[in-house]
N, C-alpha and C positions, 0 to 999 in steps of 0.2 A: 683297465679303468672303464666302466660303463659311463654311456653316455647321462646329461641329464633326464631328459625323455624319461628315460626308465629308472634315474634314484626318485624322480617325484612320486612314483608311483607305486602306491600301497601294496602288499603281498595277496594275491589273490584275484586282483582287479587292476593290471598291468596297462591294456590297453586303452579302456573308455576313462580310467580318471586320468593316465598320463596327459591324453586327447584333451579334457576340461584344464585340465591345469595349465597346459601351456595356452590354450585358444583363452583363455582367461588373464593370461599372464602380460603382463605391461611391459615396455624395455628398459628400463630401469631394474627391475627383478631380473627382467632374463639374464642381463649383462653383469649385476651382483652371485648371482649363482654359477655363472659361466666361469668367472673370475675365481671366485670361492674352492671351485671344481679342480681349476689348474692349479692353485695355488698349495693342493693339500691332494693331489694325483701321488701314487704308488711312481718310484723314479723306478722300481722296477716294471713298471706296468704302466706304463704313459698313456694318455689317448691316441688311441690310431687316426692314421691320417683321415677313413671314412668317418667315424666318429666325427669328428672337426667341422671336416665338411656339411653334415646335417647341421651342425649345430649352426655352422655361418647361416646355412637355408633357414634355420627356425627364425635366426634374428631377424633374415629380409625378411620373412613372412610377417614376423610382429612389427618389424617397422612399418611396413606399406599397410597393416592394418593400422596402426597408429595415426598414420598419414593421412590416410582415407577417414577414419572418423575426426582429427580434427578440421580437414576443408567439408566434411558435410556439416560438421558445427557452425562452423565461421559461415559459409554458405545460409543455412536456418538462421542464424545469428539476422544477417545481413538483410535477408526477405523480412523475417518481424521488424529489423529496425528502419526499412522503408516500411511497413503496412504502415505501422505505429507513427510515422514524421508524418505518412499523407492523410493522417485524425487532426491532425493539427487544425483548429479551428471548425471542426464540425462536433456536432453534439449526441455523447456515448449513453446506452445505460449501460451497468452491467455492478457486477461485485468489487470494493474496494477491498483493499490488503486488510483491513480491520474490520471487513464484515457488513459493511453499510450498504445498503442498496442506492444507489446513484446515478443520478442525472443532469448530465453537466456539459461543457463546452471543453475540449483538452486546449490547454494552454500551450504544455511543451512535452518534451518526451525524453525520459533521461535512460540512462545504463545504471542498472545495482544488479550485482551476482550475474553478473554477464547476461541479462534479457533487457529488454526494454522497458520501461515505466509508463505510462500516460498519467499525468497529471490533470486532474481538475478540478473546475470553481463550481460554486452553484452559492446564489447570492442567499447573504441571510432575510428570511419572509417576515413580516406578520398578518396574521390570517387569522377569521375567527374560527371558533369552533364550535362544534355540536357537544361538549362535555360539559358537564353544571358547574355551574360558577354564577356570579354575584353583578357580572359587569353592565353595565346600563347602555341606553343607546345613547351615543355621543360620538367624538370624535377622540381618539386616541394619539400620541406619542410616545416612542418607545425610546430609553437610552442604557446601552449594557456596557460597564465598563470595569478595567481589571490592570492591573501590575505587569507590565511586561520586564523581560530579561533587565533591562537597565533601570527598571527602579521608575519609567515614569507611569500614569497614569494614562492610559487609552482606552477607546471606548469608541460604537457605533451607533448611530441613529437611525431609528425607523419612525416616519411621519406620517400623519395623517390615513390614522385607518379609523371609517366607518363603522357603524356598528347599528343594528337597532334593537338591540335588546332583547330578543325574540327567544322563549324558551327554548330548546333543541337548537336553534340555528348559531345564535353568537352572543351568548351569554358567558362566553370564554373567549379567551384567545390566546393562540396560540404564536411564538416565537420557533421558527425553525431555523433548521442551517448554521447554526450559530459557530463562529470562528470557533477555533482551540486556541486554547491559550497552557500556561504552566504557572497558571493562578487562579484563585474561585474568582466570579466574575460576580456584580452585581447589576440587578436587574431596577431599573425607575422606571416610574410611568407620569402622565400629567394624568388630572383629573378628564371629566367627560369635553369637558373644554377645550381640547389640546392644544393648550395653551399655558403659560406660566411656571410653577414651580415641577419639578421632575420626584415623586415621591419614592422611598424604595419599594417595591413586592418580594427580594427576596432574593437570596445568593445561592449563586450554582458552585456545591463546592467544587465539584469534579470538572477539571475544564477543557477534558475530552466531550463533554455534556456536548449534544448538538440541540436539544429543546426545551423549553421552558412554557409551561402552561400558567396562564395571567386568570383568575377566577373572580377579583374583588374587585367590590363595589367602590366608591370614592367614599365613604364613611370606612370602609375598611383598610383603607391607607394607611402605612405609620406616617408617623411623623418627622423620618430621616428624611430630609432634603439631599439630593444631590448639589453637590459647592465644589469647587476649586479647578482648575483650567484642565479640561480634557483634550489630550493629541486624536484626532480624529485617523482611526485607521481601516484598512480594508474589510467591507462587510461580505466576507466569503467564507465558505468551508471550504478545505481543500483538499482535497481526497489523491492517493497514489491507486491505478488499476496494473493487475497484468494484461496483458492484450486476450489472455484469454478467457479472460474471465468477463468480456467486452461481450452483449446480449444485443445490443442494437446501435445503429449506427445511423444518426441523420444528420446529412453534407450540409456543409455552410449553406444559409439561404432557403432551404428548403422547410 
């Protein structure tokens, strides 16, 4: 009965594919084919005692690698999921799981697929903008609101931004950061007055949407009012990082 070493291996190329196949090979396979081996051996032609004994060698050899690459995992594991706990509370840039470029504070730091997560906020803005638009100089309020999982209404406020009207400089404006939601959200504004009634500008159907550009003048308002009790909820985005996709790094305080 030939050992396995040598039924793995192809007619021709005996000794470097046998070598890949077993140095490739996990213990769970080596132990199924071991098995397999004895179980369908020639009774006239047994495995010899040396035979056996390689084979026992091969299995220590794959277990003690097995071993050794799972404590260098759990090891690596362990260093990222300290790097990652001591971000806690300092502020990252770097790429989020969805591609966004990000600049934020980590909140907390979780395990998915066995690495670490960093978590974070970046609050939602409004700012004007340098893109054509219609918007006069006055004072602005923003209210965005949407359908959450249970069916109520929620929504955030952004108060009191300036403006002066200025071609190129903020004749727009802009809404950044915008939470996610798993509803279109709708966008009001007050007139230059930022004061009184909240008019709409206009619905984000997609409510992965992180911004929204405000262009219209107060003649250019509809005439849908915002009505009926808004749950006031958190004005953030929140974005999931791997650690390494992490580009800069500044300590609380700093």
């Amino acid at each position: 009965m030939t050992p396995i070493s040598s039924t793995l291996s192809p007619s021709g190329n005996r000794r470097g594919s046998s070598t890949d196949a077993i140095n490739n090979m996990d213990m769970s396979t080596f132990l199924r084919l071991m098995i397999a081996e004895l179980q369908n051996q020639d009774p006239l032609n047994p495995l010899e005692n040396k035979d056996m004994l390689a084979q026992i060698s091969q299995i220590r050899e794959i277990g003690a690698t097995d071993k050794l690459t799972e404590t260098l995992e759990s090891v690596l594991l362990g260093q990222s999921i300290a790097s990652s706990t001591n971000l806690i509370g300092a502020e990252v840039e770097g790429l989020s799981d969805d591609s966004q470029r990000v600049t934020g504070v980590v909140t907390r730091v979780t395990i998915a697929d066995g690495q670490p997560k960093l978590h974070v906020e970046e609050r939602t803005e409004a700012k004007p903008s340098s893109a054509q638009g219609n918007v006069e100089a006055g004072q602005y309020s923003y209210r965005v609101v949407w359908e959450d999982e249970s069916g109520r209404m929620v929504g955030i406020g952004l108060d009191s931004l300036q403006t002066t009207g200025v071609e190129g400089v903020d004749r727009a404006i802009e809404l950044t950061k915008l939470p996610k939601s798993s509803t279109p959200k709708s966008v009001y504004r007050t007139d230059k007055s930022g004061e009184g009634n909240f008019y709409q500008l206009g619905i984000i159907t997609d409510g992965s949407q992180s911004t929204f550009v405000d262009r219209l003048s107060d003649e250019e308002l509809s005439s849908s009012i915002l009505q009926g009790q808004i749950i006031a909820t958190d004005s953030f985005r929140r974005y999931e990082l791997s650690l390494r996709n992490v580009s800069d790094i500044r300590p609380p305080g700093n």
